[in-house]
N, C-alpha and C positions, 0 to 999 in steps of 0.2 A: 644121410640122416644120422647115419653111426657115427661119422666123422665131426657130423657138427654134435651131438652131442659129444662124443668125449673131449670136445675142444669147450663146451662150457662146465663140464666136471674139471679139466684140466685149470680154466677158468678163477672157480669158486675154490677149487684148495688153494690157490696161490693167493687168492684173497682173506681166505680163512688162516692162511699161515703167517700171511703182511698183520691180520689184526692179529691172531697171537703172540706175534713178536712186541708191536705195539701196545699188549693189554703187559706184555710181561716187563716191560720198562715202567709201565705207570707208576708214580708221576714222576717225570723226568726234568721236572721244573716248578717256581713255586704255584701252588694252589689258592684261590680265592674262594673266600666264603661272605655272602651280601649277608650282613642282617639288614632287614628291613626296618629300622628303630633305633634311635639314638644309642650311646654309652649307656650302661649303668643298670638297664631293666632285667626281667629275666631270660630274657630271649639272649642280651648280650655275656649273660651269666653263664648259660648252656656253651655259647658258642665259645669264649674264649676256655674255656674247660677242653671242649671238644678239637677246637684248635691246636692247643698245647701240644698234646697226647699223640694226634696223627702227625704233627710236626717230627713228634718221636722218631714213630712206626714208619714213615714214609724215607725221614731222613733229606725233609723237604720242609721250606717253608710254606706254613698255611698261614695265611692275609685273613685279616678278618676286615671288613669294609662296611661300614656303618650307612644307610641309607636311609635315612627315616624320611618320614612324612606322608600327608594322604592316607591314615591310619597302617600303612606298613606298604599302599598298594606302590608306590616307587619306586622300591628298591624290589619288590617281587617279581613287577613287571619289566626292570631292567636285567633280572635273573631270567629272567624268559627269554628274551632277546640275546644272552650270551651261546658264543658257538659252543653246540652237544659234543666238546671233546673230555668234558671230566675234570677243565681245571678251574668252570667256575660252578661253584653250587650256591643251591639257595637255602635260607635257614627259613622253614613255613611253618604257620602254626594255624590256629583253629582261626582264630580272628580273620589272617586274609586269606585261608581257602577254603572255608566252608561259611564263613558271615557276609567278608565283602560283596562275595558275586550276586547276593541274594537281597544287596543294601542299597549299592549303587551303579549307574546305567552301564556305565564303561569306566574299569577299573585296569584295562590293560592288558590285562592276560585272563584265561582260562585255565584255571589251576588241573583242570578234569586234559584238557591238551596240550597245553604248552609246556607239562613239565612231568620227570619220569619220579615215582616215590623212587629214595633211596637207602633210607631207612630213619625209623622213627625213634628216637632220641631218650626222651623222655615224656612220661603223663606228669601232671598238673592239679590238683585241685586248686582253689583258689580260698580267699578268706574273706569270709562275713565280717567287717571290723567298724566301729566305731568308734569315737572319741572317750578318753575318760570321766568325762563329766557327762557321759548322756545316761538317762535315767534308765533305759532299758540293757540288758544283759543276756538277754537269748532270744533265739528264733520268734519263742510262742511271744514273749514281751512285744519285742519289735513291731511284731503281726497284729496285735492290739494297738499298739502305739499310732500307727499307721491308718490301721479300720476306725478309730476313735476320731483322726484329724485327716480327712482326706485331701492330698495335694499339701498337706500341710509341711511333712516330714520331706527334707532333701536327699537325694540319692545321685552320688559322684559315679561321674560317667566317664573313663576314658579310653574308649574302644565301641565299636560298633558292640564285639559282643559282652561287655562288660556292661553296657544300657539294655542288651536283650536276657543275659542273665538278672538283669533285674526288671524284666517283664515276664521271666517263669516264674520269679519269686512273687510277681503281685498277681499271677492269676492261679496259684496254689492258695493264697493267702486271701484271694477275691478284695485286696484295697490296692489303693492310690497312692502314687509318691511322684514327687517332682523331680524332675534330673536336670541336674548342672552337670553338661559339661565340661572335662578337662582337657587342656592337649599332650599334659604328659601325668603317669602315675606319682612320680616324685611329688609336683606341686597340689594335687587334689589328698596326696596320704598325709602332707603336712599340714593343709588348711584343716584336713580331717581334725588333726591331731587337734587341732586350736579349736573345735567345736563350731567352725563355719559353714559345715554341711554335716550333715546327722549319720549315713550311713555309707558303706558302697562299699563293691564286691573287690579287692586287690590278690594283685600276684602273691605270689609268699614272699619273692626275695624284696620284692619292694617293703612288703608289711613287716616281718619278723623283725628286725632291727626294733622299729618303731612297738613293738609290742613288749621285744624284751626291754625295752628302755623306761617304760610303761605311760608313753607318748598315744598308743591306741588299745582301744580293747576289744581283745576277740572276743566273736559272737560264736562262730562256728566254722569248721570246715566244709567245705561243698564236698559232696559224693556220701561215700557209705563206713571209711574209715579214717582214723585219723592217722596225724602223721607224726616221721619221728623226729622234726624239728620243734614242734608244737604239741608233745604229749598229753597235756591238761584238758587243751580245746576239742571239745568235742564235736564228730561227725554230725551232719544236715541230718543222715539217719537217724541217731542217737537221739536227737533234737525235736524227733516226729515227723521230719518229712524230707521220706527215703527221694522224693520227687524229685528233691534239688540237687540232684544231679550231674553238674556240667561241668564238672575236668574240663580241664583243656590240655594238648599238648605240642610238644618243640619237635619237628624232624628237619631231615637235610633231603630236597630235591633237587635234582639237574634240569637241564632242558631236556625236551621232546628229540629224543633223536642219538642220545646218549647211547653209545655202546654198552648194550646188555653185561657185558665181559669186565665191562668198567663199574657198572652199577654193582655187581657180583663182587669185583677187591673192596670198593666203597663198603659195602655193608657189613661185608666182613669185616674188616676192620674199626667199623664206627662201633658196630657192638662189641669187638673186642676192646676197645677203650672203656666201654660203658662196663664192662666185668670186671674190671680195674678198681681195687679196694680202694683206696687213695680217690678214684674219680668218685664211686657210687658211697663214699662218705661224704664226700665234699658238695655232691648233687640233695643227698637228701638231705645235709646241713641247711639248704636253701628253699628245699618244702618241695624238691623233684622224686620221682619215683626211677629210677634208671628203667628202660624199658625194649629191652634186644628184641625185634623180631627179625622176617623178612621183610624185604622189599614189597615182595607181593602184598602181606599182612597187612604192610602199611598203607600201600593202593587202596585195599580194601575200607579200613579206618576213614581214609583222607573222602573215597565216597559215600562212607554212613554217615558221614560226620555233616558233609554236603546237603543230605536228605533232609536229616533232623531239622539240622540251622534255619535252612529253606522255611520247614512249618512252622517253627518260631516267627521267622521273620513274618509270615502270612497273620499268625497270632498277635503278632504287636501291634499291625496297623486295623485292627477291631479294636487290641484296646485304646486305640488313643480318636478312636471314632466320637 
């Protein structure tokens, strides 16, 4: 019995010393990062920032590989199925792991198992924006505007939860609005611009340009402050209604099965990027909040965020009853 135990202590250090050696080379080769979404949005904003920098630090190329379609779930679900050695990560965001799972039947992966947080990136609010020719100019307007014409006013949709953020905003506001549809932000924040759909909730990086250009006009920022790309526009809070709430945010997950040891350099490092003057000007030039925690902290987020979405989505299909 003593024999075979020290022969499995004997075991376990020679394997705990093969992954040290191996955690102390990482990464020994270039790294891939899946966005799940075309060029251009903010998801591909975060990433090729975030790219850059560890490209740095690593002394290594990092891949950025564009995967879109099926609202992000293809390319997140092909991040699931990459082998947990730490050279491919996923870029995740609230849309496909805490909306998707809750939207439709089989989207591919299980964001709660098939993938380890590895640290979260940046938070998000989003913006209330409409065109320049529409008669209303703030939350309370809009909320009248809407109660006055029911199903009347259109509301641009391009994400699962960019239509359920605008199912918090009609059942704080108790009216109706019709949603079109987009399959990308670019073409719904242009047609916005042209006054061929009334309202809808955008990224910042997609909308700012368009706002400084004065192509859209802002209504408000989602959550409870503003931000320092858009100083003028004022918070949902500020607005009356602290309700509207719904940041969203950008992190980086591995697969299920990732070396702890490897999630540990990863996170370190991805927030060491984000303390980076140079990055965390250039993030919130684009409406990001830079946002360092842990791993774990982030787990924890990725399953509140799960909760929440969940009861929305329960909430949505009452109101379209």
């Amino acid at each position: 019995m003593v024999r075979q135990l020290l022969a499995f202590v004997l075991h376990l250090a020679v394997g705990l010393s093969s992954f040290a050696a191996f955690a102390q080379h990482y990464p020994d080769r270039p790294v891939r990062i899946i966005i799940p979404n075309a060029p251009g949005g903010g998801t591909d904003t975060f990433g090729r920032v975030l790219s850059q920098k560890l490209g740095e630090i690593f002394q290594q190329t990092v891949i950025i590989e564009n995967r879109p379609g099926a609202q992000g779930n293809i390319g997140t679900a092909l991040g699931a199925k990459a082998a947990p050695d730490g050279y491919t990560l996923t870029l995740a965001y609230v849309s496909s792991f805490a909306v998707s799972p809750h939207v439709y039947s089989n989207i591919g992966f299980d964001p709660l198992k098939d993938f380890v947080p590895v640290a979260l990136g940046v938070r998000q609010p989003y913006l209330l924006v409409t065109g320049p020719g529409a008669a209303f100019s703030t939350m309370r307007e809009l909320a009248q505007a809407a109660k006055s014409r029911p199903n009347a006013l259109t509301f641009a949709s391009t994400s699962s939860q960019t239509e359920l953020i605008g199912v918090v905003f009609q059942m704080m506001t108790d009216t109706r609005m019709l949603y079109v549809p987009y399959k990308t932000a670019t073409v719904a924040v242009v047609e916005l611009s042209r006054g061929e759909v009334d309202v809808m909730v955008a990224s910042l990086p997609s909308a700012i340009p368009f706002v400084h250009s004065g192509k859209l006009k802002p209504i408000a920022v989602t959550g409870g402050e503003r931000i320092v790309a858009l100083p003028d526009v004022p918070s949902a809070r500020e607005a009356g209604y602290p309700e509207f709430d719904v940041s969203g945010w950008y992190g980086i997950v591995a697969p299920a099965g990732t070396p702890p040891e490897i999630v540990r350099i990863l996170n370190t490092q991805i927030n060491r990027v984000l303390a980076m003057p140079d990055v965390q000007e250039t993030l919130r030039a684009a409406g990001f909040e830079p946002s360092p925690i842990s791993a774990e902290a982030f787990g924890q987020l990725i399953r509140e965020d799960y909760a929440r979405w969940g009861k929305v989505v329960e909430a949505s299909k009452k109101l379209k009853q």
